[in-house]
C-alpha positions as CSV (number, residue, x, y, z in Angstrom):
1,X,-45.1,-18.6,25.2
2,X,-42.8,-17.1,27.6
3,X,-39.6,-19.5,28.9
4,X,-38.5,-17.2,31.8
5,X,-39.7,-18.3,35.3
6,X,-41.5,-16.5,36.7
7,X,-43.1,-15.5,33.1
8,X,-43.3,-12.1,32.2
9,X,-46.2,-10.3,31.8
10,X,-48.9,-10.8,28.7
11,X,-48.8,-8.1,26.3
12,X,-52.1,-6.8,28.0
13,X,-51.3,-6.8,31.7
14,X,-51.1,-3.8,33.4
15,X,-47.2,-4.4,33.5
16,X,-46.7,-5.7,30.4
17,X,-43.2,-3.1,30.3
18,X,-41.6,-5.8,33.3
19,X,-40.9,-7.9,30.3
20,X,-37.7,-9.4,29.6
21,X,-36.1,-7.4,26.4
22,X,-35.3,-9.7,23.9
23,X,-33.9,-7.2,21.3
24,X,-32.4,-3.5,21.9
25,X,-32.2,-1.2,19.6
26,X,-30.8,1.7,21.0
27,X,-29.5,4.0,18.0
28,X,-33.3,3.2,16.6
29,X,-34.9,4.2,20.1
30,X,-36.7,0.5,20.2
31,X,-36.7,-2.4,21.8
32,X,-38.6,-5.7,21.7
33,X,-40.0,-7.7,24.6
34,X,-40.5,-11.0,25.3
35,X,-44.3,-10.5,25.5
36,X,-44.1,-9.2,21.9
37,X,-44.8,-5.6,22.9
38,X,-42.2,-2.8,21.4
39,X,-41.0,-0.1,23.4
40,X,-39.7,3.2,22.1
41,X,-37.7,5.6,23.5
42,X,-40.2,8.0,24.4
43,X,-42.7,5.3,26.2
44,X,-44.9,4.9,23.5
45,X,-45.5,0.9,23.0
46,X,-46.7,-0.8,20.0
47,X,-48.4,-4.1,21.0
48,X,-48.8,-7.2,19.4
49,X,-52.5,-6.9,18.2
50,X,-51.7,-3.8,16.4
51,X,-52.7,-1.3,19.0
52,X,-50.4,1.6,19.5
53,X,-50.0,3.2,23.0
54,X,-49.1,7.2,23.4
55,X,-46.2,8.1,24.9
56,X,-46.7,9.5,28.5
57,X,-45.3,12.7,28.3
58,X,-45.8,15.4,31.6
59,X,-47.7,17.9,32.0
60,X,-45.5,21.5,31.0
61,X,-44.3,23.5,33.7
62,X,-46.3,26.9,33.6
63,X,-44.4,30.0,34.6
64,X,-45.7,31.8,37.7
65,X,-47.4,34.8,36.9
């Protein structure tokens, strides 16, 4: 259970990402949130339950013809 007040997010709210980070890893490209969620680098998100989350990468830039 989360201590912070207000509590952060569950690990499967919409905003789950607002959580506090309870462990950075920067060289590693991770971090750990207080919701139990980890967070990489490149926004992909590996939850609690197991459940991995793509990273959301943009659409390329296509070269006008």
């Amino acid at each position: 259970m989360c201590p912070h007040q207000p509590q952060c997010p569950s690990f499967d709210a919409p905003d789950r990402d607002a959580a506090t980070i309870l462990a950075a890893h920067p060289v590693q490209g991770w971090s750990l949130l207080c919701n139990g969620v980890i967070v990489f680098e490149d926004t992909g998100e590996l939850l609690p339950d197991g459940r991995c989350v793509d990273p959301c990468r943009p659409e390329p830039a296509h070269a006008a013809a």
